[in-house]
C-alpha positions in Angstrom: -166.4 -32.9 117.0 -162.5 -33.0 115.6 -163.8 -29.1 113.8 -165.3 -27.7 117.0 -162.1 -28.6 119.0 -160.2 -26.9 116.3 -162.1 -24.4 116.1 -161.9 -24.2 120.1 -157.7 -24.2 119.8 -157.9 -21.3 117.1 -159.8 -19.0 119.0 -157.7 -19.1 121.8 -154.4 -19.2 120.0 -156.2 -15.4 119.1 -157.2 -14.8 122.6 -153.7 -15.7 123.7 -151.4 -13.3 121.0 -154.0 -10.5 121.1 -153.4 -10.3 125.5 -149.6 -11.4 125.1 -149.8 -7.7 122.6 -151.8 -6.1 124.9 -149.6 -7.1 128.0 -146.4 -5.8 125.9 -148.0 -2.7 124.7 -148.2 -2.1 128.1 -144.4 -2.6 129.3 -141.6 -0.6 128.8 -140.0 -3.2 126.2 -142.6 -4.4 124.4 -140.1 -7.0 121.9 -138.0 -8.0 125.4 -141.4 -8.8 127.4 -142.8 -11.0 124.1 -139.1 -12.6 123.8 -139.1 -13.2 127.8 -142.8 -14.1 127.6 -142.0 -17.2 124.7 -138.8 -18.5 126.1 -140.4 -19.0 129.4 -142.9 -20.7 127.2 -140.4 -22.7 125.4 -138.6 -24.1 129.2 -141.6 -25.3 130.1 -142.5 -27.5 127.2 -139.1 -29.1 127.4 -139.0 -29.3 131.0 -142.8 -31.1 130.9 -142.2 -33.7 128.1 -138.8 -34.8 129.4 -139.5 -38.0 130.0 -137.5 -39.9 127.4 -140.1 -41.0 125.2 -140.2 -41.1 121.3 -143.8 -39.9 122.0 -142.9 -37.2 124.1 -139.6 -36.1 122.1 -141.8 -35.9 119.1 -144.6 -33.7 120.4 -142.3 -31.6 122.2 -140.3 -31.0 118.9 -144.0 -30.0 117.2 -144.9 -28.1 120.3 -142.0 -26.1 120.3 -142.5 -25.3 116.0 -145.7 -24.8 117.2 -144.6 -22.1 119.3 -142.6 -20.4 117.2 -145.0 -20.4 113.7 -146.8 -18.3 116.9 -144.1 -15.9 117.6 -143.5 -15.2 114.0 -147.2 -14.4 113.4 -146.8 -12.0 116.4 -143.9 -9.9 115.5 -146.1 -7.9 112.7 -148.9 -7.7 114.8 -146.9 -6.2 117.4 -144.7 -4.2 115.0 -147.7 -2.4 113.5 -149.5 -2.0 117.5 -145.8 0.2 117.6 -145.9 2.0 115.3 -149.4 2.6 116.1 
């Protein structure tokens, strides 16, 4: 059960980059709309787990690692979609 939900998170993790990629291949500033696209990200997670907790301060702080280990996998992807 634990792998299919994995599995389930991976896959759109995927989904997620490849149409944030296919969304910035398609603006005039493809960097600016991914930057604009992950801050907005990052606001929200802080703004939703703002509760105080040691719980919540803890799983924002991995959520928002999370988030970037994501943005760092991008920036190649989108670098060689560029260049491209």
């Amino acid at each position: 059960m634990l792998s299919h939900a994995i599995t389930a998170i991976r896959v759109n993790e995927q989904l997620i980059c490849r149409l944030l990629q296919w969304a910035a291949a398609h603006s005039q500033d493809p960097h600016a709309f991914i930057e604009s696209a992950l801050e907005a990200a990052r606001s929200d997670i802080r703004r939703s787990t703002d509760d105080g907790s040691t719980n919540s301060a803890i799983a924002t702080g991995e959520a928002l690692e999370y988030l970037d280990d994501l943005a760092n996998e991008m920036k190649p992807r989108l670098s060689k979609s560029n260049s491209q």
